[in-house]
N, C-alpha and C positions, 0 to 999 in steps of 0.2 A: 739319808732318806731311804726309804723304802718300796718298792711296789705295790701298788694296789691295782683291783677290778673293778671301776664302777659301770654303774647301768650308763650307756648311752642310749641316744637319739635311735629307736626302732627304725630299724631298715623297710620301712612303706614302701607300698610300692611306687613309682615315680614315674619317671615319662619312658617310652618306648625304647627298647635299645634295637637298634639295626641287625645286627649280626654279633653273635658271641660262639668265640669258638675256644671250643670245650677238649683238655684233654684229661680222658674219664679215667679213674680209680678202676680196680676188676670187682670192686662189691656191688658196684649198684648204682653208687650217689650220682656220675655223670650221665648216667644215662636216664636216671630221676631228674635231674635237673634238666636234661638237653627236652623232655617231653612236656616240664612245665614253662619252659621257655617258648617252647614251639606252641603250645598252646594259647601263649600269650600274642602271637604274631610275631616272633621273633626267628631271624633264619640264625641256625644254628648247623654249624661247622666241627665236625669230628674229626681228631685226631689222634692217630694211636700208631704204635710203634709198630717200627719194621724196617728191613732192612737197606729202602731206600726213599725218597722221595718218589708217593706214586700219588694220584687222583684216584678215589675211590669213588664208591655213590654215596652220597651223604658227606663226605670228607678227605681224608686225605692219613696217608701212612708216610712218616719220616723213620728215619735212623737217628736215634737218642743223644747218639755220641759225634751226629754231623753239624757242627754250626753250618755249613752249607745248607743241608736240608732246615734250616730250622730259618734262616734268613729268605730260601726261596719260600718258606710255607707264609713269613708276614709279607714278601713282596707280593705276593697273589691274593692276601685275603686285607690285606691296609686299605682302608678307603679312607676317604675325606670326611664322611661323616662319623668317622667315628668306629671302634672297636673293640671290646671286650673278652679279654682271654680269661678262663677258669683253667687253672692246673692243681687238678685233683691225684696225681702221680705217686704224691710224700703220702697219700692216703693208704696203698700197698703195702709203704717200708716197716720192713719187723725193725725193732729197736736194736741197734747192732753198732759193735765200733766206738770209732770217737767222733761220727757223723760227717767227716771231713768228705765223703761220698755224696752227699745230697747234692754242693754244689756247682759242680760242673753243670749239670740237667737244668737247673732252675739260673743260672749265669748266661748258658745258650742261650736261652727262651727270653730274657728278657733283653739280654743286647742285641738279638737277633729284630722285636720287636720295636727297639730304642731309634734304630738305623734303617727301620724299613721307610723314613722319609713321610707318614703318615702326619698329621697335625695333631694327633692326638690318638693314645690307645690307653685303656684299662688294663689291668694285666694284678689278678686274682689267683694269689698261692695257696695250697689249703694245705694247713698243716694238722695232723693228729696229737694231743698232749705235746703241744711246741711249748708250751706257757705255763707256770704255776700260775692260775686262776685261783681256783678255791684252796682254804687250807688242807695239808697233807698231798696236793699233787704233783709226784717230782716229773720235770717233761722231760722229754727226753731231747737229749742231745743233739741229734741229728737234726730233727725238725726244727729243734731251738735252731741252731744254727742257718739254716736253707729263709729260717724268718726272718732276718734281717736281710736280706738281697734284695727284696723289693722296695726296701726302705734307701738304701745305695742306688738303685737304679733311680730313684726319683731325682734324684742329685747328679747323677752320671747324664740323664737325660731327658731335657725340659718336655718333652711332646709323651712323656708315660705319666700317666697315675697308677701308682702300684697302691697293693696292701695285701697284708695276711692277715687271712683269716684262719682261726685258730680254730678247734669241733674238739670236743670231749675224748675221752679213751675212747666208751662204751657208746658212742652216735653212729645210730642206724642210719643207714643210706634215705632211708627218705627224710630224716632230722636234718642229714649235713642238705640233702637238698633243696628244702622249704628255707633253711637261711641262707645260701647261695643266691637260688630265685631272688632272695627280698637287697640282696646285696648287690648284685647285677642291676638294678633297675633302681637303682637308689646310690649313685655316688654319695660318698659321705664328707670323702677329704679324711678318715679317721685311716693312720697308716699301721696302727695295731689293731686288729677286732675278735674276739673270742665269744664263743654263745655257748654256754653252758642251760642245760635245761631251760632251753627256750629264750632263754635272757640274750640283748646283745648286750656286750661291755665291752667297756676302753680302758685302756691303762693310764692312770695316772699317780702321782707318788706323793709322796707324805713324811714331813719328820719324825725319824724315827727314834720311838722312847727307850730307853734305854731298861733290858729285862734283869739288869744287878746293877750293881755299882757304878757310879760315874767315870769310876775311870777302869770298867771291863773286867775281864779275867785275869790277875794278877802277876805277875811274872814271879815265878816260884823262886826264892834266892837260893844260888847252887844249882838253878834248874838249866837242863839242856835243851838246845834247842835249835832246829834244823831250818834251813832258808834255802832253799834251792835259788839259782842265780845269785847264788850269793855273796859275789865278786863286781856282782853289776852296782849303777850307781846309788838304787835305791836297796839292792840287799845289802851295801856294808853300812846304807845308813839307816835300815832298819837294826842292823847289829849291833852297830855302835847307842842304838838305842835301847835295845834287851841289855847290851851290857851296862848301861849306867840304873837301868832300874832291877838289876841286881843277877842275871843269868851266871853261873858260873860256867856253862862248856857252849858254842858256839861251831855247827857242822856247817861250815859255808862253802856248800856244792857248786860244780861250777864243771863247764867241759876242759877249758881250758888249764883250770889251776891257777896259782901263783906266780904271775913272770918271774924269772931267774936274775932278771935285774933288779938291780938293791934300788934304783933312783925311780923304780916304776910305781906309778900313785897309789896300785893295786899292792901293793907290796909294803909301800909306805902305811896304808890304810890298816893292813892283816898287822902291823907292827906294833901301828898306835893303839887297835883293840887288847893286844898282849899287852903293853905297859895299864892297860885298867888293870890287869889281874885277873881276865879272862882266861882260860884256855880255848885256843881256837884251832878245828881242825878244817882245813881247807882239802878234801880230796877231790878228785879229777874225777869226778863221775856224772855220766851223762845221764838226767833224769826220765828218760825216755828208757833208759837200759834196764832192761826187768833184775836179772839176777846181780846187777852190781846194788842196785839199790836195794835190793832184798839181804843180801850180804853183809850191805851198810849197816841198815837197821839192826839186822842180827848180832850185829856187836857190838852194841850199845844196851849198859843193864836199863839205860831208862833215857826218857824220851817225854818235855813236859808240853811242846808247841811246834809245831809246822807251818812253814811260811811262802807258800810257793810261789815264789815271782818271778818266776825262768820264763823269760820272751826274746821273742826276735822281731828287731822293728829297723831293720836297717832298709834303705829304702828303692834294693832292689827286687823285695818280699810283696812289695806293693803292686797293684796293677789293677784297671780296670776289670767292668766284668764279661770285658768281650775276648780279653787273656787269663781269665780265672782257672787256670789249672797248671800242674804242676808242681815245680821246686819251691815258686811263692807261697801255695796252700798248707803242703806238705812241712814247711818250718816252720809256719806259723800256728797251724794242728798241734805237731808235733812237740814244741816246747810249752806249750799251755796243754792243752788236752792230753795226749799221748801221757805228759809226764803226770798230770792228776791221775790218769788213769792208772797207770806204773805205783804211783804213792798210795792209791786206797787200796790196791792190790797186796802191796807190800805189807802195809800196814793191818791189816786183815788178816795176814800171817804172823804175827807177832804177838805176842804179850801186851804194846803198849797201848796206850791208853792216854793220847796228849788232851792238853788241859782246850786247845783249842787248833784246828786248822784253817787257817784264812788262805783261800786266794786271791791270786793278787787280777780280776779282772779290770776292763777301760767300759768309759762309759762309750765307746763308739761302738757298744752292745747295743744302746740305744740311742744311742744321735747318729750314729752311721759316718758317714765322710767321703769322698770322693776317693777313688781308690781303695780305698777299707772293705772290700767287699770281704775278705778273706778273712783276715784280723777283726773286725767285726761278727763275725761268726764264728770263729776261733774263744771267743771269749763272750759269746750268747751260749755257747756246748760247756763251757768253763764253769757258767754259771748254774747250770741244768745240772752237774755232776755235783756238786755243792747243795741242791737240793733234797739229793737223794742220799745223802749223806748226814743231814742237819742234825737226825732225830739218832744217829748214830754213837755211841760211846765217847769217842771223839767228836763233838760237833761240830763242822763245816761250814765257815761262811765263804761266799762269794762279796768281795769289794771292788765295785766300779768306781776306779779312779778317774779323775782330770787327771792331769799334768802334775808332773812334779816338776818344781823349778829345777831341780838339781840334775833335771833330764834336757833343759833347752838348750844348754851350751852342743848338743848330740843336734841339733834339728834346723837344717840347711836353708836359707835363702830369706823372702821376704814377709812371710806367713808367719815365721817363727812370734812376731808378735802379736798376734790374733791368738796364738795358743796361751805365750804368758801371760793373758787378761782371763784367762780361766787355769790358770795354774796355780798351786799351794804352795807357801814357803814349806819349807824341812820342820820349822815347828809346828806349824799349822797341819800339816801330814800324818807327824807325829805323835798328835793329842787325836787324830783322828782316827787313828790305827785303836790307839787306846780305846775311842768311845767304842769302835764297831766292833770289839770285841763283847762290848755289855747290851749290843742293840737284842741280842736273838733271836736274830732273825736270818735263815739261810743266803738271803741277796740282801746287800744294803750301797746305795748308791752314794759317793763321798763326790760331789762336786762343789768345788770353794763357788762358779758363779752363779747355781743355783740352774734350774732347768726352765722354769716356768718361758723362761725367751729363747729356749734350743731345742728344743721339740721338736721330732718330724711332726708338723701339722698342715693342713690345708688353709690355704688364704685367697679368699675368692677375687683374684684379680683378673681374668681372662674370661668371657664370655663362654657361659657355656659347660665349665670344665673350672675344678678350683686347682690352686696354685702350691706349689709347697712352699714352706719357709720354714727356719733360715739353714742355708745351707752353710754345713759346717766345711772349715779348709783343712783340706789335705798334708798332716804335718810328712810329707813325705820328700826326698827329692827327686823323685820320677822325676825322669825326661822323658815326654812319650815322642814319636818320629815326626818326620816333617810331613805338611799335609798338603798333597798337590793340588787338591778340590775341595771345594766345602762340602758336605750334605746338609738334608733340609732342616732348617732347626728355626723354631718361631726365636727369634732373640728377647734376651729378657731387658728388661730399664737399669742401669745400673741404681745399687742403693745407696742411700745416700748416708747411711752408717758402717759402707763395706768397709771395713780395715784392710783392705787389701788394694794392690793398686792397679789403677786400668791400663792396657794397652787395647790399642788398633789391631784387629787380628790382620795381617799382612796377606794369610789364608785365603780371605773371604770377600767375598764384595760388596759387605755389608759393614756398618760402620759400627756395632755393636761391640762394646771394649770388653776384653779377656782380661779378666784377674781371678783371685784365687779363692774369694768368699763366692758372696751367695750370687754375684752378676753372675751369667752365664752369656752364651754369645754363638751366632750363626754354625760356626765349626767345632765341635767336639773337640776338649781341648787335647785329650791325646794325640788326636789328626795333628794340630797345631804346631808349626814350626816356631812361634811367638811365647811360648810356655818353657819360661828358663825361671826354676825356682831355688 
């Protein structure tokens, strides 16, 4: 499948919001917005950086980098009826990096908001070119990235309704503010929204035709061809797949290398590809490392396909997004991103010219997860770099996988089955690699159960305020710490198709059961001493 922009439902204007508090861009737009808001009856609350929590007139000055300040600023402005945050911030940032910087700012702001014990807040990200919308617009990375956190927060915390809103390159402060105004005052429940020339649009996706042959770009016979992580369990069976459709050399990058033991599976695997009559070179290079991989390329006369499926999902990378910074960000950046970035760098200094580069992104770009805040946006930047890339000599796709079967025997406790009802056999995977090489198209979504029932979307079950659904589980095995007290959280109904199983939170004084899909339950299940997955 593919993405698409269609028109949605015009953001009307709707019924009065109480208070919405605005943190302004330096061009214009919040401060356009906070004057059509005010003008409407609306008390509006400013917030702009500094270096600590102060009370200003009109608003209020935090320090960017306090979740302290950021938890006292929703303790003093959460009401009961109701409240609306615009973070117009991402609207500043030059395009720089591999965006792994956006999310700490936008992880504060919203767990900050998730915990302030209100019954409900809005909470509105505005991102600049986060999205390919129209044909030809590659978005950039960063912002791609920082756009999925409010999609995570909805799942992390039943009393938010997030969304990102997406504005053009070239949107004047008064554009981005006239859609803001009509978005504020108009819940939609829609958790992607972009307005391009005045239009609003939603994402939704579509099967994707294939632009050559049915079974893609061909595997050159004799041809070579580079896999980064390519020791892990889906690069030796991507390998073993180039090699039976006829690859003659095989570069399978890897940090580690080859264990030195003869009975090791990884070793076993490098052995079985040499008896096809492969040549396979396994060196120890870290894709992240600029001049080893420049070195690499360089001494190679030719080079027909790149594969880059270097990740890290081990599941102390994982963390909610009230702990979203750090060693977890940093190696999950780093081996997706960082290492795209290192390979079109590389490759830009060379000669070659491969017949196709796929990366290997997850669809938790766009279904999110609990926990996934990071990895999730790791692989929204993955996809963003793959579009700026497409029209390039070498063309670039970005692949948002499910699951591979051949990865669950890796994925700890009792969730593991919820994932293999959306996971792909090894031949089914295989023919899929095949087709999305012939889709081209820069992003192409590969999910075996299909998305139309996994969508972050809104379901209007609560008065007042619509619901999300369905929440995806956490293939993680976080343990988060024991929780002395609950905080306030409206409990959700358990469902009645959860794949996941209930427990009694022992936390809580509330009898609402803790499991791993879409129930949620009184205490945050990080807090949760009752969360053993």
């Amino acid at each position: 499948m593919t993405p698409r922009w269609t028109p949605g439902a015009p953001a009307e204007a709707g019924k009065q919001v109480a208070r919405c508090v605005i943190l302004p861009d330096d061009a214009g737009a919040g401060e356009a917005l906070a004057r059509a808001l005010r003008a409407a009856g609306t008390e509006v609350v400013t917030v702009t950086g500094g270096n600590a929590f102060t009370e200003t007139p009109g608003g209020f000055t935090i320090d960017p980098a306090s979740p302290a300040d950021h938890a006292a600023l929703a303790e003093r402005l959460a009401t009961s009826a109701g409240v609306t945050v615009v973070d117009l911030r991402l609207l500043d940032r030059p395009e720089d990096g591999d965006g792994r910087d956006t999310l700490p700012p936008v992880a504060r702001l919203l767990a900050a908001w998730g915990e302030a014990g209100a019954d409900s807040a809005r909470v509105l990200l505005v991102t600049r070119a986060g999205q390919a919308v129209s044909a030809g617009e590659r978005p950039d990375p960063g912002q791609a990235a920082a756009a999925t956190l409010p999609m995570v927060a909805n799942q992390e915390y039943l009393n938010l309704d997030c969304a990102t809103v997406d504005v053009a390159p070239g949107a004047d402060a008064a554009e981005v503010a006239g859609a803001l105004a009509a978005e504020v005052r108009h819940p939609s429940g829609d958790v992607f929204v972009a307005y391009r020339e005045g239009s609003r649009l939603i994402r939704a996706y579509t099967p994707a035709e294939p632009a050559s042959g049915p079974d893609g770009t061909p595997i050159r016979p004799g041809g070579t061809y580079l896999v980064t992580g390519g020791l892990g369990d889906v690069g030796l069976l991507l390998a073993g797949h180039l090699a039976r459709k006829g690859a003659g050399r095989l570069i399978l990058l890897s940090r580690g290398g080859v264990p030195d033991d003869e009975g090791h599976p990884r070793r076993v695997a490098v052995d079985a590809l040499r008896e096809l009559g492969v040549e396979v070179s396994t060196p120890r290079v870290d894709v992240t490392d600029a001049a080893a991989v420049r070195a690499l390329l360089a001494g190679e006369s030719r080079l027909d396909g790149v594969v880059h499926a270097a990740a890290v999902t081990t599941p102390d990378t994982f963390s909610p997004l009230r702990d979203l910074e750090g060693d977890g960000v940093a190696r999950h950046f780093d081996a997706k991103v960082t290492g795209a970035l290192t390979l079109e760098r590389a490759l830009a200094e060379t000669d070659h010219a491969p017949d196709f580069c796929v990366l290997f992104s997850s669809t938790s770009a766009l279904l999110g997860g609990i926990t996934f805040g990071s990895y999730a946006a790791a692989n929204a930047a993955l996809t963003a770099i793959a579009h700026r890339q497409h029209e390039g000599p070498a063309p670039w796709t970005a692949a948002s996988w499910d699951t591979w079967s051949v990865t669950l025997d890796r994925i700890e406790g009792g969730f593991g089955a919820a994932m293999a009802a959306h996971s792909m056999t090894a031949d089914e995977a295989l023919a899929a690699f095949d087709r999305l090489r012939a889709a081209g198209h820069p992003h192409v979504v590969v999910a075996a159960g299909g998305l139309d029932d996994r969508l972050p979307r809104a379901v209007p079950t609560l008065p007042g305020r619509p619901q999300r659904g369905p929440r995806p589980e956490a293939p993680t095995g976080f343990r988060g710490p024991s929780c002395p007290s609950p905080t306030r959280r409206r409990p959700r109904s358990p469902s009645a198709t959860s794949p996941g199983s209930g427990r009694r939170c022992s936390a809580s004084s509330r009898s609402a059961p803790v499991t791993t899909s879409s129930t949620w339950a009184a205490t945050p299940w990080w807090r949760c001493r009752c969360w053993r997955w």
